[in-house]
PAZAPA-4460 file (N, C-alpha, C; in steps of 0.05 Angstrom, whole numbers, plus 32768, in hexadecimal, padded with zeros to 4 digits):
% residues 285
    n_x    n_y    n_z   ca_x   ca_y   ca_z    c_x    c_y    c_z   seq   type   mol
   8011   7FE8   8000   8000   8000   8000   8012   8019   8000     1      X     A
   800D   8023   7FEE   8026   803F   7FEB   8016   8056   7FDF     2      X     A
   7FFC   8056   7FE9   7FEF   806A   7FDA   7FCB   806A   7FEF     3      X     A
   7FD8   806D   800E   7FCC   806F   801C   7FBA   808A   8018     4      X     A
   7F9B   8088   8013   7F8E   80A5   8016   7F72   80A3   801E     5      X     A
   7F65   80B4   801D   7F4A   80C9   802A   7F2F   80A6   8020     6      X     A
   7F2E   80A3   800E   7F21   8094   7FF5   7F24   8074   7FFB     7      X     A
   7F3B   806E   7FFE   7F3E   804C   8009   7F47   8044   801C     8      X     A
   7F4D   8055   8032   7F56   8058   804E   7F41   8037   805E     9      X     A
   7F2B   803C   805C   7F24   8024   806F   7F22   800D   805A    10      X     A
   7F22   800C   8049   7F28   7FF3   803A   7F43   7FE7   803B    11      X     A
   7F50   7FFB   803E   7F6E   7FF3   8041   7F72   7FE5   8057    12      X     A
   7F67   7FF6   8071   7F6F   7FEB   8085   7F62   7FD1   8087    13      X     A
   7F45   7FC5   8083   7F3F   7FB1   8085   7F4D   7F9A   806C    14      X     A
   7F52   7F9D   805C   7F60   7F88   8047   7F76   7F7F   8055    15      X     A
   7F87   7F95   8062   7FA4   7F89   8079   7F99   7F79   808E    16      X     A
   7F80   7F72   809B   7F7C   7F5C   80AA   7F6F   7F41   8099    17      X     A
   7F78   7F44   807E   7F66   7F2B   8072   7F70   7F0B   8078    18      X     A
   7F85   7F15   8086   7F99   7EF0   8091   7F90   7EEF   80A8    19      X     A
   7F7E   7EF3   80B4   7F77   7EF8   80D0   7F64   7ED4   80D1    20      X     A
   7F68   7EC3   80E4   7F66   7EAC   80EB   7F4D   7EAE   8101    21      X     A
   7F41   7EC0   810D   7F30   7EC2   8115   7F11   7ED6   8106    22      X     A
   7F03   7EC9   8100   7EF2   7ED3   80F2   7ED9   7EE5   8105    23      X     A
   7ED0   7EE5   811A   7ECC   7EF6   812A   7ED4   7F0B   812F    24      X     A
   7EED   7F0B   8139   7EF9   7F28   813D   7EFD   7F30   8123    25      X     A
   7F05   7F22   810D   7F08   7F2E   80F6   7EE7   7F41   80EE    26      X     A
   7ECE   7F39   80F6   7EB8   7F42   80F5   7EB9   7F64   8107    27      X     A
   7EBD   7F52   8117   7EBE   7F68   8130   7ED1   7F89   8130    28      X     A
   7EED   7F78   8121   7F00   7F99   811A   7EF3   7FA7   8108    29      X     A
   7EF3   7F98   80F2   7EE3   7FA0   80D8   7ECF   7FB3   80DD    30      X     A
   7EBB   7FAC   80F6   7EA5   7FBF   80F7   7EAE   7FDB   8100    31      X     A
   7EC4   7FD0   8111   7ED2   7FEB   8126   7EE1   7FFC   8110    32      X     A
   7EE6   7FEE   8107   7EFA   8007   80F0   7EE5   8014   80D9    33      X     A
   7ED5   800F   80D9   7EC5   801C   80BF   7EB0   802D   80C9    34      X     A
   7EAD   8020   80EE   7E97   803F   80F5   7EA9   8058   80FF    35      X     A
   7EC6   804F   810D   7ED9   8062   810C   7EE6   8072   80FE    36      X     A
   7EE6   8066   80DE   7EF1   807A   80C7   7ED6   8088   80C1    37      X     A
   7EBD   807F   80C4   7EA5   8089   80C0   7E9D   80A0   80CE    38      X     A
   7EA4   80A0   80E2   7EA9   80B9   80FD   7EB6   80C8   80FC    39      X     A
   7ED1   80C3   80EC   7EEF   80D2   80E6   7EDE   80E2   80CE    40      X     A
   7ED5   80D5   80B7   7ECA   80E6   8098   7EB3   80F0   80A2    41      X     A
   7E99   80EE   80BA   7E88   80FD   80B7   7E8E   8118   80C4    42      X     A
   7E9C   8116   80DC   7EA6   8132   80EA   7EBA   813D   80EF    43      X     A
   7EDD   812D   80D7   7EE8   8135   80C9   7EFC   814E   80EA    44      X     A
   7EFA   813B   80F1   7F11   8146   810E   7F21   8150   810A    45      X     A
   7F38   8166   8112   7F4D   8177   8115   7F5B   8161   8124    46      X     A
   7F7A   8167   811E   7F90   8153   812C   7F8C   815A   8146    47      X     A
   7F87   8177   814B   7F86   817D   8170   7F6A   8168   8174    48      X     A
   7F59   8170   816B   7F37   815E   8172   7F3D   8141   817A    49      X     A
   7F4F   8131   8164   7F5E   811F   8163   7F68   8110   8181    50      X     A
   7F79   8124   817D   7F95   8126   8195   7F84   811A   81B4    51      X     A
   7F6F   8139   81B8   7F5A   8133   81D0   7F4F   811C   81D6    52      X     A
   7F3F   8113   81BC   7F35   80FE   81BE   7F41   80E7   81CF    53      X     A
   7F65   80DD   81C4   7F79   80CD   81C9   7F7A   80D7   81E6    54      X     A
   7F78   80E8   81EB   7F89   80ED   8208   7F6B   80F3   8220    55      X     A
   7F4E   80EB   8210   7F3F   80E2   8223   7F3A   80CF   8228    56      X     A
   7F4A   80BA   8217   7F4C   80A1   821C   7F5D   809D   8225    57      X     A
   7F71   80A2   822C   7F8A   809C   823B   7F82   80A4   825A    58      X     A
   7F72   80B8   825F   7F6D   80C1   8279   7F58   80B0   8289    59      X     A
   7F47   80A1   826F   7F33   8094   8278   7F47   807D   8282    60      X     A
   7F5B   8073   8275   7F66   8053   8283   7F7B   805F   829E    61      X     A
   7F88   8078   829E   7F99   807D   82B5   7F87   8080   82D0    62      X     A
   7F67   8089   82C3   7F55   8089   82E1   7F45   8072   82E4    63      X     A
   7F4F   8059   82DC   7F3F   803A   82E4   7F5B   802E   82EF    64      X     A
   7F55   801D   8305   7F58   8011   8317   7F4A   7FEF   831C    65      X     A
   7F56   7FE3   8333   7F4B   7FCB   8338   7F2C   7FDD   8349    66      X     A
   7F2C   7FF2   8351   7F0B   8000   8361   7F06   800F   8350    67      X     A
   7F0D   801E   833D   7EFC   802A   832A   7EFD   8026   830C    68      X     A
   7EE9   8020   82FC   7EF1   801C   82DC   7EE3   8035   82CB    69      X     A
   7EF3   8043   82C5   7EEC   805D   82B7   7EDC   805D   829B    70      X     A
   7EF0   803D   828E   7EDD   802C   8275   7EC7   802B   8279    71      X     A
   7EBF   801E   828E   7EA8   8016   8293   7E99   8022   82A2    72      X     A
   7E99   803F   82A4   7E88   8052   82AD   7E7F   806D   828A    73      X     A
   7E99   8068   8280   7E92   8070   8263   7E81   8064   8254    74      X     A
   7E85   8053   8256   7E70   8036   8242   7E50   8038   8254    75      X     A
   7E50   803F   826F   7E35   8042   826F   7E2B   8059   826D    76      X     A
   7E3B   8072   8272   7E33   8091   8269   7E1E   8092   8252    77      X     A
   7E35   8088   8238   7E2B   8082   821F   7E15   8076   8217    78      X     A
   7E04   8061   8226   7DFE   8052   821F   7E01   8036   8212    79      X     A
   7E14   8034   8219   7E22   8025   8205   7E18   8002   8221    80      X     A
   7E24   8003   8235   7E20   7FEF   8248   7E05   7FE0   8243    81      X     A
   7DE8   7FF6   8247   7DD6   7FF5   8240   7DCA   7FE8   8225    82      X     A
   7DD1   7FEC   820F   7DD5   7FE0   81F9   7DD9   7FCC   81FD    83      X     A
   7DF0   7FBE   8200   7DFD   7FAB   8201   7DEF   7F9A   8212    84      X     A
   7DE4   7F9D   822A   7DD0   7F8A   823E   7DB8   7F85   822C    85      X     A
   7DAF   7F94   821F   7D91   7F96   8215   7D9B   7F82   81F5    86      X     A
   7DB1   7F83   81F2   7DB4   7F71   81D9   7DAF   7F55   81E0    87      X     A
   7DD0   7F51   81F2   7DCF   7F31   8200   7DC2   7F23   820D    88      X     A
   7DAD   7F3F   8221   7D94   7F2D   8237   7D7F   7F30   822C    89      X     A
   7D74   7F24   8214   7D5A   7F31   820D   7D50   7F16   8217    90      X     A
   7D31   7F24   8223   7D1E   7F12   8234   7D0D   7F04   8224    91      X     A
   7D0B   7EEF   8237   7CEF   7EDB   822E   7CD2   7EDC   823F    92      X     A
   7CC2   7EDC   8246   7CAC   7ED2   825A   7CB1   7EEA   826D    93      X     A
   7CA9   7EE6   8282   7CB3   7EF6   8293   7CCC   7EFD   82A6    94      X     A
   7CE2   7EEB   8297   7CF9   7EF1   82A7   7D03   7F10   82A4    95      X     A
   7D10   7F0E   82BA   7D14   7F28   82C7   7D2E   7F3B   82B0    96      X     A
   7D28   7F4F   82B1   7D3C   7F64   829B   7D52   7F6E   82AD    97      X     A
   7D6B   7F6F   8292   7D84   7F70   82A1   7D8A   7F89   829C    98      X     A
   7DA0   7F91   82A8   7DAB   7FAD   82A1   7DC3   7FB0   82AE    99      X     A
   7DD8   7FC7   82B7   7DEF   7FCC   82B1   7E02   7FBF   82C4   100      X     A
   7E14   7FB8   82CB   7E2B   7FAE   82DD   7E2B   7FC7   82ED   101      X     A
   7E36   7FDC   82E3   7E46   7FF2   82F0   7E63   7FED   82F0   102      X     A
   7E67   8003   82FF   7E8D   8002   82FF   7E96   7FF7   831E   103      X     A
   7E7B   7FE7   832F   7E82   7FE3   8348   7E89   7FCE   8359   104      X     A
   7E79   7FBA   8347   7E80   7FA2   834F   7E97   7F99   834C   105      X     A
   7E9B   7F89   836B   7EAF   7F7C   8371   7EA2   7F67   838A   106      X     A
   7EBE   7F50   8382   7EBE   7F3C   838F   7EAF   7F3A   83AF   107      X     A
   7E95   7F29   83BA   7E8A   7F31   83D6   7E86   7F1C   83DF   108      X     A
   7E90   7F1F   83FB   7E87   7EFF   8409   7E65   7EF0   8407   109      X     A
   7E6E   7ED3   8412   7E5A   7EC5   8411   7E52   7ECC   8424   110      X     A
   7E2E   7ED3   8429   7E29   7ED2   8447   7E11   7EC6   8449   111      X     A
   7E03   7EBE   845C   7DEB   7EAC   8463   7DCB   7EC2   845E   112      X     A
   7DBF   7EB2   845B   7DA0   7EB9   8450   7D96   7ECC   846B   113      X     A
   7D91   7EE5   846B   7D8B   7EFA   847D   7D9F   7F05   848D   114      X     A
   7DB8   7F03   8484   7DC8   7F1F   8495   7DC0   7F33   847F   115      X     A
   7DD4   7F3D   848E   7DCE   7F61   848C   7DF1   7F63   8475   116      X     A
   7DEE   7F79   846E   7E01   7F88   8455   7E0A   7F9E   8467   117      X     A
   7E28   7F99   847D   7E2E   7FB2   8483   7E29   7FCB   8475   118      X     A
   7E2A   7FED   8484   7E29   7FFE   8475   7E0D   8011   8483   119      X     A
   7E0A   8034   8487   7E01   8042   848E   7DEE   8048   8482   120      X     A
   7DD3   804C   8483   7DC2   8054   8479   7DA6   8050   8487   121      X     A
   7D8D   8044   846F   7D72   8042   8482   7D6C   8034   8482   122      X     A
   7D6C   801E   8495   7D6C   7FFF   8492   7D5C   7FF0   8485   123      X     A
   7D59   7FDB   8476   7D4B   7FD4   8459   7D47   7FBC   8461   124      X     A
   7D31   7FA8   8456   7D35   7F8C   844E   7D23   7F86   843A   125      X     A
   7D45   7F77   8427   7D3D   7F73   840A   7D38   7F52   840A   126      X     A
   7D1E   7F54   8401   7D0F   7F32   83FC   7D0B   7F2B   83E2   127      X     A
   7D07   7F16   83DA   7CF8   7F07   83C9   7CFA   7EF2   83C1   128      X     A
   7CFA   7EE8   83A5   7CF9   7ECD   839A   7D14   7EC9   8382   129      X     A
   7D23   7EBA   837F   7D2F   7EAF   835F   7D1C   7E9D   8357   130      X     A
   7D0F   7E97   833E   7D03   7E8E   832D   7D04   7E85   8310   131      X     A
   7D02   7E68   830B   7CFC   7E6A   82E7   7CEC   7E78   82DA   132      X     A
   7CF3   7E71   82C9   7CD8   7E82   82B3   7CBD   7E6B   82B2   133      X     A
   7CB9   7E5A   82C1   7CA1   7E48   82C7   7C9F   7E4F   82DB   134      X     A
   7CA8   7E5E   82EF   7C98   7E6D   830C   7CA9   7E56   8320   135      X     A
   7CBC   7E47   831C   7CC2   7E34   8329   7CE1   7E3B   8339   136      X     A
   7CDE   7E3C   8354   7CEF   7E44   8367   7D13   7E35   8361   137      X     A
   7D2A   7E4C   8359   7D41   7E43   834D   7D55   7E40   8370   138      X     A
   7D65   7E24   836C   7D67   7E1C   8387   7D85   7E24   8383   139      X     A
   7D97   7E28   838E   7DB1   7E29   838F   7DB9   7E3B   8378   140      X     A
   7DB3   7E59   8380   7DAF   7E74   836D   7DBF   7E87   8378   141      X     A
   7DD7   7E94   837A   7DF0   7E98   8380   7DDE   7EBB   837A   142      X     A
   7DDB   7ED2   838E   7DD4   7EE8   8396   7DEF   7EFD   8395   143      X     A
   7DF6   7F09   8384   7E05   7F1C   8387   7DFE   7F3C   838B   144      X     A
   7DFF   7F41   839E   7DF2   7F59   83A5   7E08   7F74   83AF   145      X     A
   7E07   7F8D   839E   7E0F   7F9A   83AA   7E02   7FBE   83A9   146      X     A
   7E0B   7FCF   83B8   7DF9   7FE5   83B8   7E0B   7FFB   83C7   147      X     A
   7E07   801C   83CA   7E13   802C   83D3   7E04   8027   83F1   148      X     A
   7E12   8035   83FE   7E12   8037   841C   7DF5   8055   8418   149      X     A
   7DEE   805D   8434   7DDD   8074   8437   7DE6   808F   8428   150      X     A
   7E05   8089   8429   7E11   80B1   8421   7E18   80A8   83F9   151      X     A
   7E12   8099   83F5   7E0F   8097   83DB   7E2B   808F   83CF   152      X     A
   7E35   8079   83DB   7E51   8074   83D3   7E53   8058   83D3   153      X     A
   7E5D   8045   83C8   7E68   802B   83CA   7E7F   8025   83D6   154      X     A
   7E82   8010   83EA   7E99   8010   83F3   7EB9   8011   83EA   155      X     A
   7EB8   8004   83D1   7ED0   800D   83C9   7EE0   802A   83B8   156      X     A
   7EC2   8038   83C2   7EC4   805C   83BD   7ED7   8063   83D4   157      X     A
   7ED9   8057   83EB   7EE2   8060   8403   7EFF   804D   8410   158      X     A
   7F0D   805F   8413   7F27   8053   8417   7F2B   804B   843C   159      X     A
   7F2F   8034   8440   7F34   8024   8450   7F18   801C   8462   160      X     A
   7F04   8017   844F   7EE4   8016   845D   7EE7   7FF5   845D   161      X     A
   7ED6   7FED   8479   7ECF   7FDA   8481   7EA9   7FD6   847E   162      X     A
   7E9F   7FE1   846E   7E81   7FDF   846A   7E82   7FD9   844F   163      X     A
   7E86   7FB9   8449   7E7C   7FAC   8434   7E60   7FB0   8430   164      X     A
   7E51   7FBD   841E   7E35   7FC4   8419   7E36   7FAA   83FF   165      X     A
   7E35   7F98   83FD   7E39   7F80   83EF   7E3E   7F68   83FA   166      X     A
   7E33   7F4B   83F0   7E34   7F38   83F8   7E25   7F20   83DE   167      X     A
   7E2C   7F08   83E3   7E1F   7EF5   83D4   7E12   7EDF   83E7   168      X     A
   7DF3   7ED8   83DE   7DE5   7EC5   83E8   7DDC   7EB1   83D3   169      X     A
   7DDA   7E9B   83E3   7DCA   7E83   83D7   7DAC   7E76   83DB   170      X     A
   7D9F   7E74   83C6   7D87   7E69   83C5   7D84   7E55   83D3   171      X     A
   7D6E   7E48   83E2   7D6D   7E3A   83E6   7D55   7E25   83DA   172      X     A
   7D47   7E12   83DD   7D33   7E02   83CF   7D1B   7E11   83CB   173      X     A
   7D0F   7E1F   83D4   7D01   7E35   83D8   7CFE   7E46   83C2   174      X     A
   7D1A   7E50   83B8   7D2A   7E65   83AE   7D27   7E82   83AD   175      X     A
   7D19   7E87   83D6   7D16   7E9D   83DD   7D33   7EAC   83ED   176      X     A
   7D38   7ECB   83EA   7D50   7EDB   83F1   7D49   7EE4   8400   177      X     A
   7D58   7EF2   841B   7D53   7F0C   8425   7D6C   7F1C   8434   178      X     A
   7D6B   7F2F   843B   7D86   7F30   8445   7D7D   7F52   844B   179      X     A
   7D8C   7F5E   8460   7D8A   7F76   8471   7D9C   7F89   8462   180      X     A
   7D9B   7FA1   8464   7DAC   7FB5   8450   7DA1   7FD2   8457   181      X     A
   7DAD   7FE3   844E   7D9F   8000   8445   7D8F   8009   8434   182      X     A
   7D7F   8016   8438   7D75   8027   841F   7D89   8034   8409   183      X     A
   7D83   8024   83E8   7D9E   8033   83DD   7D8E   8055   83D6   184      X     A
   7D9D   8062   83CE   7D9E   807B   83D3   7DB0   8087   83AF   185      X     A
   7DA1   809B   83A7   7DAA   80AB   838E   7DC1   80B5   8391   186      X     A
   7DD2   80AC   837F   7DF2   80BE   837E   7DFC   80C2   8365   187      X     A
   7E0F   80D7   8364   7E17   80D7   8345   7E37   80C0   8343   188      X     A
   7E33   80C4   832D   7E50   80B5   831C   7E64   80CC   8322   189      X     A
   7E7A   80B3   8329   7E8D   80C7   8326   7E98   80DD   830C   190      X     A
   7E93   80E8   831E   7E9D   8104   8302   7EB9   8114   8310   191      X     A
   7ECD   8108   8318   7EEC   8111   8312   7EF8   810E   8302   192      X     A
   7EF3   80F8   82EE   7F07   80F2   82D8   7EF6   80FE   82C9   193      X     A
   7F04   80EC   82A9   7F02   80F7   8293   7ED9   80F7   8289   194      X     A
   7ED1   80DF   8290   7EB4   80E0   828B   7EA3   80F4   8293   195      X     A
   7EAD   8102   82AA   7EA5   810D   82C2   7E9A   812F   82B1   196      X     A
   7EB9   812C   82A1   7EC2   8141   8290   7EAA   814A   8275   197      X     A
   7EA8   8130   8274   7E98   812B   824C   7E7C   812C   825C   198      X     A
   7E6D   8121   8273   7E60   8127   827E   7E55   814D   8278   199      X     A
   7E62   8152   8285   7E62   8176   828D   7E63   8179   8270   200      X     A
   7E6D   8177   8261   7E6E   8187   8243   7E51   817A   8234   201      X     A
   7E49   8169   823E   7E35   8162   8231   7E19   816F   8246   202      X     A
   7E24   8178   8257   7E0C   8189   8267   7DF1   817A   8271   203      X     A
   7E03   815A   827B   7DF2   8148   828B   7DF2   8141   82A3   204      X     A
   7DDF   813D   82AD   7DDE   8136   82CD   7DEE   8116   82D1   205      X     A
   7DFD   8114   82E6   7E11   80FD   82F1   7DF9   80F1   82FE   206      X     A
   7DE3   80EC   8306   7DDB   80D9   831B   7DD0   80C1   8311   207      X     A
   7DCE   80AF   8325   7DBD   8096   8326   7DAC   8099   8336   208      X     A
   7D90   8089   832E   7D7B   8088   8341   7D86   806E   8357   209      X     A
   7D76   8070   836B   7D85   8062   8382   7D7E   8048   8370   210      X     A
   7D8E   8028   837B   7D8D   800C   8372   7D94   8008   8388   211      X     A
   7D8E   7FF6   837D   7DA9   7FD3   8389   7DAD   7FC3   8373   212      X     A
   7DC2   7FBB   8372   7DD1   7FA4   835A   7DC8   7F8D   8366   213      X     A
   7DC4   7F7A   8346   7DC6   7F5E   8358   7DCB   7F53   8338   214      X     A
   7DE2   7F40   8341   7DE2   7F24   832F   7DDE   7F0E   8335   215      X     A
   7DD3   7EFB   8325   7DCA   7EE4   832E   7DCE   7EDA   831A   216      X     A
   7DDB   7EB1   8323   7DE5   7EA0   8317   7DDC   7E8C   8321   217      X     A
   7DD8   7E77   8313   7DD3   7E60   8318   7DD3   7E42   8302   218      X     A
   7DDC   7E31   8311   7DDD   7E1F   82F6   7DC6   7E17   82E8   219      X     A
   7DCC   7E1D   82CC   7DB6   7E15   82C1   7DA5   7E2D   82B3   220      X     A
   7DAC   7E3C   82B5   7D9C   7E57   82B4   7DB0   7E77   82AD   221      X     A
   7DAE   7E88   829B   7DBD   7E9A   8298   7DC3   7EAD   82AA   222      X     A
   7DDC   7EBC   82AA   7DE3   7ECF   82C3   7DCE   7EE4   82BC   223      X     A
   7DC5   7EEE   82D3   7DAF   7F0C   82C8   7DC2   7F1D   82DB   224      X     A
   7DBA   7F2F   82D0   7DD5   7F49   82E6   7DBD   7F60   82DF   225      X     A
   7DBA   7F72   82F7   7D98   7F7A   82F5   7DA4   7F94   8312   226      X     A
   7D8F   7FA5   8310   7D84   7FB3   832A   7D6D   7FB1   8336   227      X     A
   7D64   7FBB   8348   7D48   7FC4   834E   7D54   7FE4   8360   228      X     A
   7D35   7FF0   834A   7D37   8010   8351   7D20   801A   836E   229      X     A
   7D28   802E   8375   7D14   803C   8386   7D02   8043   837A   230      X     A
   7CE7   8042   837C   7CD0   804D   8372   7CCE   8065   836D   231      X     A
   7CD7   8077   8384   7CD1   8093   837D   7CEC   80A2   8380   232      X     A
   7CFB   809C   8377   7D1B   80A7   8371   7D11   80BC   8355   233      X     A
   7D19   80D0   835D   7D17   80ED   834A   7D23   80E5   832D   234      X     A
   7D3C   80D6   8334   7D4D   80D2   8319   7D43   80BD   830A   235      X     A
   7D25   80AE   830C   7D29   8094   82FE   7D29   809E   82DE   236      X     A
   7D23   80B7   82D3   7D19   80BE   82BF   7D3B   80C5   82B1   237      X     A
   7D4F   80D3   82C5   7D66   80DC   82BA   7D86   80C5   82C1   238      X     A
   7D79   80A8   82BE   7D9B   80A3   82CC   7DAA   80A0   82B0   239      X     A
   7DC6   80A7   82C0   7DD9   80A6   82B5   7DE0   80A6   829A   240      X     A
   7DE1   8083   82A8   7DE6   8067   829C   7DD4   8060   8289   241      X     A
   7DAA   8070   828A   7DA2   805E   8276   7D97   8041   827D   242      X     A
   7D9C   803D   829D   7D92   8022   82A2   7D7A   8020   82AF   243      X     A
   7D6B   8033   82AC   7D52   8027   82BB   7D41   801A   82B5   244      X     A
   7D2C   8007   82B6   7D1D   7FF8   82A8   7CFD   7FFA   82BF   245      X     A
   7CEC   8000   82AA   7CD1   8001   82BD   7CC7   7FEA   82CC   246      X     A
   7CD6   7FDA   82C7   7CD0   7FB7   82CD   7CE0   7FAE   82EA   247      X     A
   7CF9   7FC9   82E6   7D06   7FC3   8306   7D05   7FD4   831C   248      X     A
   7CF6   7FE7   8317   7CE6   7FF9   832C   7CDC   7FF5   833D   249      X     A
   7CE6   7FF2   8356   7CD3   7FDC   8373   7CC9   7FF8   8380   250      X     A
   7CB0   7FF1   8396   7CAA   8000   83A7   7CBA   7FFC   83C6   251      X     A
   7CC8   800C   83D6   7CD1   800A   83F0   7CB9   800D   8400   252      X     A
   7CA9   8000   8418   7CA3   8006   8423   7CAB   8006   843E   253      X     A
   7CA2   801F   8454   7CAF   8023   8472   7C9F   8013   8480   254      X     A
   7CAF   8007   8490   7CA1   7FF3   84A1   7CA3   7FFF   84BB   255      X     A
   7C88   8002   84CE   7C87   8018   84E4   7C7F   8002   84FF   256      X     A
   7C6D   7FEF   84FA   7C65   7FE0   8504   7C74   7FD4   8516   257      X     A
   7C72   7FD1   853C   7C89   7FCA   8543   7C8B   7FAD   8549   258      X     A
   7C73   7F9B   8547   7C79   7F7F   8545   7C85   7F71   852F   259      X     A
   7C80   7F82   8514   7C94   7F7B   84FF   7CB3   7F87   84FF   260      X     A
   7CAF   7F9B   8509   7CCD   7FA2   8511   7CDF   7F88   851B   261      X     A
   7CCD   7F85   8537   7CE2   7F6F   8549   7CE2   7F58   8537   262      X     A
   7CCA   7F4C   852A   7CD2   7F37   851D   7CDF   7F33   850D   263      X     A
   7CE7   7F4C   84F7   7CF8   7F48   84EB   7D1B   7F4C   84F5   264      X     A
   7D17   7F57   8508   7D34   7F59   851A   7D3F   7F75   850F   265      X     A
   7D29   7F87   8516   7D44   7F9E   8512   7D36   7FB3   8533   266      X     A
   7D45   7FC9   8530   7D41   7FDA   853E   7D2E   7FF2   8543   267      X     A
   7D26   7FF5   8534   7D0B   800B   8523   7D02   800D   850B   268      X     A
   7CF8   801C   8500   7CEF   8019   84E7   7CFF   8013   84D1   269      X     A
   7CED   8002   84BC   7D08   7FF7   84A8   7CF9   7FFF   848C   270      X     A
   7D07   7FFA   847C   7CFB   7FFF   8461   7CF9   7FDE   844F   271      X     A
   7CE7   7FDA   8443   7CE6   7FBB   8438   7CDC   7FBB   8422   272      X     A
   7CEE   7FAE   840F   7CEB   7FA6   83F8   7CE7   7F86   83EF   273      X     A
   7CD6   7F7F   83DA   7CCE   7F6C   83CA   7CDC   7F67   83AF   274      X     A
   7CEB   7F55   83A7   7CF0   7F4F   8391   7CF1   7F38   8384   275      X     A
   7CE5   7F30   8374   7CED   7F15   836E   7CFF   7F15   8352   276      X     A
   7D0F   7F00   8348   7D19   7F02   832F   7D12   7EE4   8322   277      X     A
   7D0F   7EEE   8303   7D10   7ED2   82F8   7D23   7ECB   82DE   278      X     A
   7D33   7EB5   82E7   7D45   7EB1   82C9   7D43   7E9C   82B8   279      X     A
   7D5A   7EA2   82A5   7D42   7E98   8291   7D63   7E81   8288   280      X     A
   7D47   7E69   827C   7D6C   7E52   827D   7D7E   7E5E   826C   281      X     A
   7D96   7E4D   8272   7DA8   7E4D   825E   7DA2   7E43   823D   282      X     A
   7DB1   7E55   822D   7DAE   7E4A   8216   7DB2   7E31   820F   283      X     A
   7DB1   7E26   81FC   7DB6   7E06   81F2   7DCA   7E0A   81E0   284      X     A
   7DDC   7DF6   81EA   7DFF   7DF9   81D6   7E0C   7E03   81E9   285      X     A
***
């Protein structure tokens, strides 16, 4: 090629991967390079425009970490996370709708069916069911649960915190959950780095409506990775991320009553939620 220009630029470049032994990724570059030169010819960038671009990507990988992924708070800004769930989890029947990871999860102990989720806030208890898509109770269903504390932070926002607001439970024959926690609570994304940045220039609000995460696994049946929202959280109309779904919208209710108090073992009033989820099998192959 000695006569590189404007006119055969992405043909070029894709003809140089034609020895390529994987036919997937060969699919996959192919697409990446032709909506990129497509992006490059429709808005025809300045080398400085250029330059920026490169060096908000470079800022995006110097501000991810093993506790923060800057990638993966860009990818859900965009939409892009969102997309991508709604491609790979599309539903059948009434199993339950998935939506974004976040940039938060991390690794959380195993703990037994009704403790509590260290961590400050308004004391909560989150219930319900894992389920097939025949209504039939999923037994040995692996609960990954995690959520911000009351002041709107996750624990690995906070340096040398001992309030794991996360944990994993197991189903049992039943394949009813429950487990003690806080009320999650509305916070924004971080906006120090570079997203934080493209954020502001795009003249959008950083928050999330309050959640809780949860993934759930089990053999036999696909991973769903999911929230459930506050009912009346201001932001369900503006998050972020793009993840809200009208399907995962729970009601909290305050529990005032003081024989249910004691029976459920707390100290005063609590807030209680209902959720059940249902997944849907694994594919065949």
């Amino acid at each position: 090629m000695r006569n590189f220009n404007e006119a055969i630029a992405t043909d070029a470049v894709i003809q140089r991967m034609a020895q390529s032994k994987d036919p997937r990724f060969l699919e996959i570059i192919s697409s990446v390079i032709r909506h990129l030169h497509g992006i490059v010819r429709d808005v025809e960038p300045t080398m400085e425009e250029w330059s920026r671009a490169i060096q908000f990507l470079t800022q995006c990988g110097q501000n991810s970490d093993d506790k923060r992924q800057e990638f993966i708070l860009l990818s859900d800004t965009l939409g892009i996370s969102m997309l991508l769930e709604s491609i790979n989890n599309r539903t059948e029947g009434d199993a339950t709708e998935a939506t974004v990871l976040g940039p938060f999860h991390a690794a959380a102990p195993d703990m037994a069916m009704g403790d509590t989720l260290p961590g400050a806030g308004e004391p909560t208890l989150v219930s319900g069911r894992i389920m097939d898509i025949s209504d039939n109770p999923v037994s040995g269903a692996r609960i990954d649960v995690w959520q911000t504390a009351g002041d709107g932070f996750y624990d690995v926002q906070r340096t040398g915190s001992d309030e794991l607001n996360r944990g994993v439970f197991t189903t049992g024959d039943d394949g009813r959950y429950w487990f003690k926690t806080v009320k999650p609570v509305s916070y924004e994304v971080p906006t120090d780095g570079p997203v934080g940045d493209m954020l502001r220039q795009m003249n959008r609000d950083a928050w999330r409506p309050a959640h809780i995460h949860f993934m759930l696994t089990a053999p036999g049946y696909r991973k769903l990775t999911t929230h459930i929202f506050v009912e009346s959280d201001p932001y369900l109309e503006d998050d972020a991320v793009f993840a809200v779904r009208e399907s995962l919208i729970r009601t909290f209710i305050q529990i005032e009553d003081p024989d249910e108090i004691q029976r459920r073992g707390f100290d005063g009033p609590f807030w209680k939620v209902d959720s059940d989820f249902v997944l849907q099998p694994e594919a065949p192959g």
